[in-house]
C-alpha positions as CSV (number, residue, x, y, z in Angstrom):
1,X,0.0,0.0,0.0
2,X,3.0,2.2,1.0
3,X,4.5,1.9,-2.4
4,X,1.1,2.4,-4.5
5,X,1.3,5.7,-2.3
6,X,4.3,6.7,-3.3
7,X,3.7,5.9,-7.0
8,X,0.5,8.1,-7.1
9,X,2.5,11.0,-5.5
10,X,5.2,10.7,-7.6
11,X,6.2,13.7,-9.9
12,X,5.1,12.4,-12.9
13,X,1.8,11.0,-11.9
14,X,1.0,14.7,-10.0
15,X,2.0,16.3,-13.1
16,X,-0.6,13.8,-15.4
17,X,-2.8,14.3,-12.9
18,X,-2.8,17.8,-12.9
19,X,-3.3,17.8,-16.2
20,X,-5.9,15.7,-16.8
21,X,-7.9,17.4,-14.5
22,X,-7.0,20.6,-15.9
23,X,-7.8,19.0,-19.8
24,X,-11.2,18.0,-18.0
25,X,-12.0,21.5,-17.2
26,X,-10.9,22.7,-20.4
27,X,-13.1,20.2,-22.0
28,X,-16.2,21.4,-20.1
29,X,-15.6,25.1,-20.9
30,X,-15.6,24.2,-24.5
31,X,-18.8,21.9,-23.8
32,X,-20.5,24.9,-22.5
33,X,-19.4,27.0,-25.1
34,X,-20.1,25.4,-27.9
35,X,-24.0,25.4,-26.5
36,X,-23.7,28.7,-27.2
37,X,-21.5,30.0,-29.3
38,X,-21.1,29.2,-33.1
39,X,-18.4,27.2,-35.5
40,X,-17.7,30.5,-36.8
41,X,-18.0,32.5,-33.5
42,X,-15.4,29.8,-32.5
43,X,-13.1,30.0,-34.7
44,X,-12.3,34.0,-34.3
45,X,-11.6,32.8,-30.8
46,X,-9.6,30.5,-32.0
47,X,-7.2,32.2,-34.4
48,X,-7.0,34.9,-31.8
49,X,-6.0,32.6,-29.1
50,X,-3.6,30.4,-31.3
51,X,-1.6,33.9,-32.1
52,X,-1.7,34.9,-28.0
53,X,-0.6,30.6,-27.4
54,X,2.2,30.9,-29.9
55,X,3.7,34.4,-28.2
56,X,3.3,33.2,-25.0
57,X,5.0,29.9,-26.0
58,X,8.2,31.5,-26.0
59,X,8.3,32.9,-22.6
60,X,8.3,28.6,-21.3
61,X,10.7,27.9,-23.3
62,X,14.3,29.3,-24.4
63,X,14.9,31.8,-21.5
64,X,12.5,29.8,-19.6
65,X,14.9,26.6,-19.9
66,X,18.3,28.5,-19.3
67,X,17.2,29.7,-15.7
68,X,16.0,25.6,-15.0
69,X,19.5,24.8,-16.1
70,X,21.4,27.6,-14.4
71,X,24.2,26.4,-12.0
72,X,23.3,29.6,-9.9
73,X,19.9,30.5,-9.9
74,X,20.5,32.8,-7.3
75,X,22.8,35.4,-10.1
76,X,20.8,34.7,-13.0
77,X,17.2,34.7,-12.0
78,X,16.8,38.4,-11.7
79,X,18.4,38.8,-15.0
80,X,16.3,36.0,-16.9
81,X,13.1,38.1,-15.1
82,X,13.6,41.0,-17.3
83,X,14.5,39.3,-20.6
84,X,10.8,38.1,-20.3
85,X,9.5,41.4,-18.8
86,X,10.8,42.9,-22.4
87,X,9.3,39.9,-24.3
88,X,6.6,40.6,-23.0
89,X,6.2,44.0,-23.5
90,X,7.1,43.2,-27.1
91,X,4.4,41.4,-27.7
92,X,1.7,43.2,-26.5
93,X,3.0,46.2,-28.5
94,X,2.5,43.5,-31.8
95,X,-0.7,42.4,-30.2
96,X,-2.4,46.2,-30.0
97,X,-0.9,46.9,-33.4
98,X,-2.3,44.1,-35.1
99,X,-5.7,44.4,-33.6
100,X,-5.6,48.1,-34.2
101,X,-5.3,47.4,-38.3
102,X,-7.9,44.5,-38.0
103,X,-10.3,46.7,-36.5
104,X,-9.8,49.4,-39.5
105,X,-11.1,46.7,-41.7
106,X,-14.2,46.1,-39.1
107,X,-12.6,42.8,-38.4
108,X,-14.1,41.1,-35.1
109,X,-10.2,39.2,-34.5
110,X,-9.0,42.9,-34.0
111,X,-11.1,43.5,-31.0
112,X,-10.1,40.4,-29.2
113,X,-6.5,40.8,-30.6
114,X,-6.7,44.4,-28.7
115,X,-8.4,42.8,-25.8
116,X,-5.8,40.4,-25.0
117,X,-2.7,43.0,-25.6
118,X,-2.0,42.8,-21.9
119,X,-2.2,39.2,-21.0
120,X,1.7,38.4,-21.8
121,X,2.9,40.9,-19.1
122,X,1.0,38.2,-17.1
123,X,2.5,35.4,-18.3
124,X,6.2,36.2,-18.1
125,X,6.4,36.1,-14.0
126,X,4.2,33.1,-14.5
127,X,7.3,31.2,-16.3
128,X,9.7,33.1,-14.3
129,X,7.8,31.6,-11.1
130,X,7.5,28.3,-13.0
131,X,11.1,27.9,-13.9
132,X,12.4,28.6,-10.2
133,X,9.6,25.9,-8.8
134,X,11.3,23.3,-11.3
135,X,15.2,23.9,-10.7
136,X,13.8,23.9,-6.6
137,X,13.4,20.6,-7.6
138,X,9.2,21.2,-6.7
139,X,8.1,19.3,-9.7
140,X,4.7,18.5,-8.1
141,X,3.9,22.3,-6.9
142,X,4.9,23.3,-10.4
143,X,2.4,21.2,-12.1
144,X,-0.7,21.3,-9.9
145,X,-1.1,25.2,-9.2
146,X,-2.8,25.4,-12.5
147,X,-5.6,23.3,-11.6
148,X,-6.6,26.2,-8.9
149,X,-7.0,28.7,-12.3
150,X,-8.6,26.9,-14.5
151,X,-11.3,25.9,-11.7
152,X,-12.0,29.2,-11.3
153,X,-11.8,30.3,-15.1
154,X,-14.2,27.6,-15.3
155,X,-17.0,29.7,-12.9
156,X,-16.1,32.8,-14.3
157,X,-16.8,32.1,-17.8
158,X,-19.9,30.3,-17.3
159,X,-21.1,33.5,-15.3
160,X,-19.8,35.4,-18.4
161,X,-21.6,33.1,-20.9
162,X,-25.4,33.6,-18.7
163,X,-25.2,37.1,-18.4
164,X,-24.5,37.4,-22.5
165,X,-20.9,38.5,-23.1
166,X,-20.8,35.6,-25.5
167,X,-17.4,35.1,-27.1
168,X,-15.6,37.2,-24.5
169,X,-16.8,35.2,-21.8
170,X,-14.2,33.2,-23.1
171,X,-11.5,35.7,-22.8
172,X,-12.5,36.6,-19.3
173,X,-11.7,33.0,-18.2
174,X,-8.0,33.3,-20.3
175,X,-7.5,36.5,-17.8
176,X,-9.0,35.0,-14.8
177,X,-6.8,32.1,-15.1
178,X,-3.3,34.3,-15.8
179,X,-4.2,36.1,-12.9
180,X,-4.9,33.2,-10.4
181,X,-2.0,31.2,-11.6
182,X,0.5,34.7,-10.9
183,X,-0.5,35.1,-7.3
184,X,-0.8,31.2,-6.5
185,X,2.9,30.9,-7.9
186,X,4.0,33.7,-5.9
187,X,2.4,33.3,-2.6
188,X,4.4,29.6,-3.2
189,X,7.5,31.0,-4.2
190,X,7.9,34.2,-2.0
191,X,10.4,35.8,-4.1
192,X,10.6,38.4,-6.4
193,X,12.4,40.1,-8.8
194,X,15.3,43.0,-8.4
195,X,16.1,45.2,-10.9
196,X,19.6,43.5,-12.5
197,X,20.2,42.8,-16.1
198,X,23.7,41.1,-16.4
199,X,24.7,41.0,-20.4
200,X,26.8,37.9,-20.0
201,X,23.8,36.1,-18.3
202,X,22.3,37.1,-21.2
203,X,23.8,35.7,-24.2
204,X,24.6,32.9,-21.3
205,X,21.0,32.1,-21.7
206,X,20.6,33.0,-25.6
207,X,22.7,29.8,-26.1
208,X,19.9,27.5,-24.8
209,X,16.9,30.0,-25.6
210,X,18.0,29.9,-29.8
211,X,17.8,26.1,-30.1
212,X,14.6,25.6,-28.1
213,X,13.1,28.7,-30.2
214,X,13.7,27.1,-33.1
215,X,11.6,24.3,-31.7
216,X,9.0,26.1,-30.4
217,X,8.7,27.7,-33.6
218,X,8.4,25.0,-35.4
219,X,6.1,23.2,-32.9
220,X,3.8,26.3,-32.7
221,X,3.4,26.2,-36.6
222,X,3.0,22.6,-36.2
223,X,-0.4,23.3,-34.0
224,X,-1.3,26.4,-35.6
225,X,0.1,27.4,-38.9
226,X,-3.1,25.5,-40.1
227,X,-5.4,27.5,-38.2
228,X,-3.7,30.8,-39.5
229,X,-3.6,29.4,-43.0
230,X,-7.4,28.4,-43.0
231,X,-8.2,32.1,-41.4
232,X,-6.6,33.3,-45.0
233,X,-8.0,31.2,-47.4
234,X,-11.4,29.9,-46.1
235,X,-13.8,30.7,-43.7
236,X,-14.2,31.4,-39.7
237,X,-16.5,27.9,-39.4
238,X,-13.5,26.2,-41.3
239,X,-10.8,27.3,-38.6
240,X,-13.8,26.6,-35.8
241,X,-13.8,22.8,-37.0
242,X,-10.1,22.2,-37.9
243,X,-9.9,23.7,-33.9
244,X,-12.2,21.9,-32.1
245,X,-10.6,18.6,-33.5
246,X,-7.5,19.8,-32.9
247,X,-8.4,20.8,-29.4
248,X,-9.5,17.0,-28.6
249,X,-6.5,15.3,-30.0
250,X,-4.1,18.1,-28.5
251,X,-5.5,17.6,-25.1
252,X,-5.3,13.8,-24.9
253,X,-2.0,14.4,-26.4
254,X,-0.2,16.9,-24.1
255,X,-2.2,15.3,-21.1
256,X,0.2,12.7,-21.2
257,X,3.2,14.3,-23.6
258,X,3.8,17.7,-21.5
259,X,4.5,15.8,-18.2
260,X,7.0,13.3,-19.9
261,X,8.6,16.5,-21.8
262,X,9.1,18.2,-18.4
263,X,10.4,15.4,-16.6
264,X,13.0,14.6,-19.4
265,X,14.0,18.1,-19.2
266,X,14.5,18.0,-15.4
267,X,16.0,14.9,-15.6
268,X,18.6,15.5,-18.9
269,X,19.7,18.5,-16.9
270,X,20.6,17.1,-14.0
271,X,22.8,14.0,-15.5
272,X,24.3,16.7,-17.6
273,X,25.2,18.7,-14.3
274,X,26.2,15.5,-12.8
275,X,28.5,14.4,-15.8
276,X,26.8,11.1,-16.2
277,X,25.9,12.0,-19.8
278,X,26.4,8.3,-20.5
279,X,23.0,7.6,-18.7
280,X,21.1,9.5,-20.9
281,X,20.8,6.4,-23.5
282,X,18.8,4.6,-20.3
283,X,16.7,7.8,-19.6
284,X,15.9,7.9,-23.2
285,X,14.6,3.8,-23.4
286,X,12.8,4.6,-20.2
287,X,11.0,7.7,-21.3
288,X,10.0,6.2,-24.9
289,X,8.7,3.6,-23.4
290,X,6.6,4.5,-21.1
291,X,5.6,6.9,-23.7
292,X,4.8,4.5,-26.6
293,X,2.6,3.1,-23.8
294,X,0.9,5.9,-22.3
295,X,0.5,7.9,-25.7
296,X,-0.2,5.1,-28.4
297,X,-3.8,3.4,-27.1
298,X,-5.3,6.8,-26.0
299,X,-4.6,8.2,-29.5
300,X,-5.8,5.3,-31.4
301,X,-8.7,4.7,-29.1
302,X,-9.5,8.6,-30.1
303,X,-8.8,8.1,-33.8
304,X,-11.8,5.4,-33.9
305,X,-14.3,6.9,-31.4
306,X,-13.7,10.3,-32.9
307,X,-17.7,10.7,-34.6
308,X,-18.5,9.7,-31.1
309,X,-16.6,12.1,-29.4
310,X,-17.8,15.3,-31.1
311,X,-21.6,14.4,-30.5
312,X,-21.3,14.1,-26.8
313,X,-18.5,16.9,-26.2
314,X,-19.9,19.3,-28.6
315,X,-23.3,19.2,-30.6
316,X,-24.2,17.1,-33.6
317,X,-23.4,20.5,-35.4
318,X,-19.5,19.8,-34.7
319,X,-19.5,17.2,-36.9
320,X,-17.4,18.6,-39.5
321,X,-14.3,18.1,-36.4
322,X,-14.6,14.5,-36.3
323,X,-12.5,13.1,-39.1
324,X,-9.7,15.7,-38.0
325,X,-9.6,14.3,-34.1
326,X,-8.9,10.8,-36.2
327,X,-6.0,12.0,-38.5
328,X,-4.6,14.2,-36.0
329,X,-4.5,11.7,-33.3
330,X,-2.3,9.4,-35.2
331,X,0.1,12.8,-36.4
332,X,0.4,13.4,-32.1
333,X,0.9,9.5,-31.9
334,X,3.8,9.9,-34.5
335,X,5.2,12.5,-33.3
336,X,6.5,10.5,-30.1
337,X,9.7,9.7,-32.4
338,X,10.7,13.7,-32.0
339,X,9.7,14.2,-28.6
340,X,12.9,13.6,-26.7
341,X,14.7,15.4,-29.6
342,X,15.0,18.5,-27.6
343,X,17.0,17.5,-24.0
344,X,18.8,15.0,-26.0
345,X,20.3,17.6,-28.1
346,X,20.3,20.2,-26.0
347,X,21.9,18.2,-22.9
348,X,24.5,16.9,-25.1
349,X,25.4,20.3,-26.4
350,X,24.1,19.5,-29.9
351,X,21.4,22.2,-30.3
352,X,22.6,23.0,-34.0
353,X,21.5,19.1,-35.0
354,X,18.0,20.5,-33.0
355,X,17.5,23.3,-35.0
356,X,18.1,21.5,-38.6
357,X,15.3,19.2,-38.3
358,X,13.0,21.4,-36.5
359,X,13.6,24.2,-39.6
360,X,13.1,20.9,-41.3
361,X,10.0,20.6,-40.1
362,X,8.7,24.1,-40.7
363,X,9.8,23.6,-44.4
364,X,8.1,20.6,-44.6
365,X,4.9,21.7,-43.3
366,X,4.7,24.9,-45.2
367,X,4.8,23.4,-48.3
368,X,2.4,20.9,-47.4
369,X,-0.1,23.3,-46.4
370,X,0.4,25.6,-49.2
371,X,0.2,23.3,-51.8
372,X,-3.0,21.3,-50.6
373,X,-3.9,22.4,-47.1
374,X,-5.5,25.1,-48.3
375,X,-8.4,23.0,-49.8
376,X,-9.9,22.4,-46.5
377,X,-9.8,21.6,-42.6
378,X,-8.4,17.5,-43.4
379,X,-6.1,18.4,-46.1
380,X,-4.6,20.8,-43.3
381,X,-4.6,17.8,-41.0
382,X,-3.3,15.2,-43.4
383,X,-0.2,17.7,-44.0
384,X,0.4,17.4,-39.9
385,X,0.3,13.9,-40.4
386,X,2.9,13.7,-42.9
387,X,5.4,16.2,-41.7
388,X,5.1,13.7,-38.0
389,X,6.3,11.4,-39.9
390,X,8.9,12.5,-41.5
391,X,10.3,14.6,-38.3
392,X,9.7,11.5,-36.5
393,X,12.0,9.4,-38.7
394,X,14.5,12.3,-38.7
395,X,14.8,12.8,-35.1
396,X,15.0,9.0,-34.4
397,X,17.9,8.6,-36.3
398,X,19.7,11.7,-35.2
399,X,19.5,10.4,-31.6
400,X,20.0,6.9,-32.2
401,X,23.3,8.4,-33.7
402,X,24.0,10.5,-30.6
403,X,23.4,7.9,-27.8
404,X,24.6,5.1,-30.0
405,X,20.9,3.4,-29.8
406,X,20.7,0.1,-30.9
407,X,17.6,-1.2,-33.0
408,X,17.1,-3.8,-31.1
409,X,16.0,-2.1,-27.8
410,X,14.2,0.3,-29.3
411,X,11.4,-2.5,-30.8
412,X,11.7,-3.9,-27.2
413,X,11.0,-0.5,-25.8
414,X,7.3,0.2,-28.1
415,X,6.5,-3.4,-27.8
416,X,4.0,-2.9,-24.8
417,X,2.4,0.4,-26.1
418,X,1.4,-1.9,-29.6
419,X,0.4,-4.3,-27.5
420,X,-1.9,-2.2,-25.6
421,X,-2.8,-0.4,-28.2
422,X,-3.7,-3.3,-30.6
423,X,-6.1,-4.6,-27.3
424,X,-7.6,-1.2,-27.3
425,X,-8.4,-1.7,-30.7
426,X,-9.8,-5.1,-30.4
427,X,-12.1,-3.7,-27.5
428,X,-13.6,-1.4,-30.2
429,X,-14.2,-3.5,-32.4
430,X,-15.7,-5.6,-30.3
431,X,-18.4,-3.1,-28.6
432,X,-20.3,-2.9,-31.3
433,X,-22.2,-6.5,-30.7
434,X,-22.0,-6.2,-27.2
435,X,-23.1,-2.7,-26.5
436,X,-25.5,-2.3,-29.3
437,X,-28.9,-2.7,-26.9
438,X,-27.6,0.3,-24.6
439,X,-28.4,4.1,-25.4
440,X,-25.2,5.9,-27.2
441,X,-24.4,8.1,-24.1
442,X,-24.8,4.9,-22.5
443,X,-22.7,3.1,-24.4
444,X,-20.0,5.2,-25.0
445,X,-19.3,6.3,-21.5
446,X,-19.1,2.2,-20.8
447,X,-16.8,1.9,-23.2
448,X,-14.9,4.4,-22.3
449,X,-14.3,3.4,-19.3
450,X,-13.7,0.0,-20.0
451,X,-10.7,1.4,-22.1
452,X,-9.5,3.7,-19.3
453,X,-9.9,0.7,-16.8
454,X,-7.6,-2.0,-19.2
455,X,-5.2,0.7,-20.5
456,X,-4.3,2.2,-16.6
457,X,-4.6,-1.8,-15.6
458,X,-1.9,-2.9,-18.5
459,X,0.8,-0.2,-17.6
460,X,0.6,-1.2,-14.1
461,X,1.7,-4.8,-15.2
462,X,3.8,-4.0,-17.4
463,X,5.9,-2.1,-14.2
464,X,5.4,-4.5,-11.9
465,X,7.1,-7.0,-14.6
466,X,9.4,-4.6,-15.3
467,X,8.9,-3.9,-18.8
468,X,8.3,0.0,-18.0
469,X,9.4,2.4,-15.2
470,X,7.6,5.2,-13.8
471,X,9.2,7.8,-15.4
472,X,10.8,10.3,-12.5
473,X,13.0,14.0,-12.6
């Protein structure tokens, strides 16, 4: 009993935790939403949000990752503040200009662009408080405080959405849940920033941020350039469906992906501080693993139940999303091959092999989109697809270069994810003669937990026989 405990307080089951419950709540404020609000109405929330999501995406990483790996957090942290204090300020200035020209064409994404000018001078102490909770070695704290925003979001929005602010109620929640997050964080943390700007902390720090920009870059255009792309050549409704599918398989994906991603960073950093880079090959098999495992049958289990999905999440007027939660589940599946890419690299002081691919990547997926993606909301998903798969390969063989990998243990490795993933499929298969008296809600939510029951059931044999380990910082 002790050590099932200690498992379920463990830093990566907190962290999955955390975010399932805070993917729950997401999923119910796009539930309620979606009663309310149109495709269309959607997606101008959308393409706004995915522009504020991609800015603020720099501010975790780059800088954000150079004060985790600092040998003296106590020197560089006041520094590191104020390079995101001016990012931030940077963006909001792009931010209020945008939305000021997009109003001058009576465009409704200029208001909320202007709305949301000031959330990144939220954000930054938010990844400043983040960073320092993570290099305290407080990997738990750092991953449950967001649970206590997006709770009360949550209320906020639905009080929004009743008293008829419609799409801003939406907005609201985005500024409730900055807000709460920056005074949870530092009420935890107690510390706060003094006015110091050291240059050679600076281009210290540039040395990790450029790399890991690249990457975000690429990843952000990975889960967005479609939206942006759709907003040019087709219609709101367009980017409101290629969203909410991408919403779904996003969630389930990052549930799972952002924890691991974390946790490999923490984990990278400290062998590289403790000069045991030749444990990273271990770390690697460990974390891919339990990956393939984790990852693998919730994405194909979405893929087939995706029709399913929409009805009971959103309305039956969401349809349009469905076949995109299918083909982008199997691109977030894929795209396990590239997702220890980044504290491989960057721990082993090969960032340059990093960027390639990920500019790779952006090439990749830029052609794809302009030269069919702009036919419609699955063309734009089928290019995601391919460019995971050809990142994926990529990456793989770049780090099976760099830890000297062998072929061998890396089939060994997935083996229990296909395993799992191929009973997840037979399960589906399967429900259709043996569910087919109950109602669909009915149904559904049986089977749904059935899945949930025999996927968390399989990974806990498959540690107790040793074939996977809990992943830890």
């Amino acid at each position: 009993m002790h050590s099932f405990i200690q498992k379920l307080a463990s830093p990566f089951a907190v962290g999955v935790g955390a975010r399932l419950l805070v993917q729950c709540l997401s999923f119910v404020s796009i539930m309620i939403a979606s009663r309310v609000l149109s495709l269309a109405e959607f997606g101008v929330f959308a393409l706004s949000w995915a522009l504020l999501v991609v800015s603020n995406s720099f501010m975790f990483t780059g800088f954000y990752h150079a004060l985790l790996r600092s040998h003296d957090l106590d020197r560089d942290k006041d520094t590191y503040f104020w390079v995101l204090f001016i990012m931030a300020a940077i963006t909001s200035l792009v931010f209020l200009g945008l939305g000021l020209i997009s109003q001058a064409n009576a465009s409704n994404l200029g208001a909320l662009l202007v709305v949301f000018c000031l959330l990144p001078f939220l954000r930054a102490p938010i990844a400043w408080n983040e960073a320092q909770l993570f290099a305290d070695k407080r990997p738990r704290t750092a991953s449950a405080y967001i649970v206590v925003g997006e709770v009360i979001a949550l209320i906020a929005m639905i009080l929004a959405l009743r008293s008829g602010w419609g799409v801003y109620a939406l907005v609201l929640g985005r500024y409730t849940t900055s807000i709460v997050e920056l005074l949870v964080t530092t009420a935890i943390l107690r510390r706060f920033p003094r006015f110091s700007c050291q240059l050679e902390i600076v281009k210290r720090g540039w040395k990790t941020a450029r790399s890991l920009w690249v990457t975000t870059a690429t990843g952000m255009f990975n889960n967005y350039g479609a939206d942006f792309l759709l907003g040019l050549f087709l219609t709101p409704a367009a980017v409101g469906a290629f969203r909410g599918g991408a919403r779904i398989a996003q969630t389930a994906s990052d549930l799972l992906a952002t924890p691991l991603s974390l946790l490999s960073w923490a984990r990278f950093s400290r062998l590289e501080k403790e000069n045991q880079s030749t444990d990273m090959a271990s770390a690697w098999h460990e974390y891919t693993a339990f990956g393939a495992a984790a990852i693998w049958p919730a994405m194909v289990s979405l893929a087939l139940l995706s029709d399913q999905i929409v009805v009971l999440v959103f309305t039956k007027d969401w349809l349009p999303a469905a076949p995109i939660i299918g083909i982008l589940c199997l691109a977030r599946a894929i795209r396990l091959g590239s997702m220890l890419l980044e504290p491989t690299m960057g721990c082993r002081n090969k960032a340059i092999i990093q960027e390639r691919i990920r500019w790779l990547g952006l090439i990749v997926l830029l052609v794809l989109l302009l030269t069919i993606g702009r036919s419609g909301a699955e063309m734009a998903a089928f290019c995601l697809l391919g460019t995971a798969v050809v990142i994926s390969t990529v990456s793989l063989i770049a780090m099976v270069k760099e830890l000297d990998l062998k072929l061998s243990d890396i089939v060994r490795d997935i083996t229990p994810g296909v395993v799992i993933s191929l009973m997840c499929i037979a399960m589906i298969s399967a429900s259709d003669s043996f569910l087919n008296h109950l109602p669909d809600t009915t149904a559904f939510m049986f089977l749904f937990a059935s899945l949930f029951i025999c996927w968390v059931a399989s990974i806990t044999i498959c540690i107790k026989a040793k074939l996977l380990v809990l992943p830890a910082s």
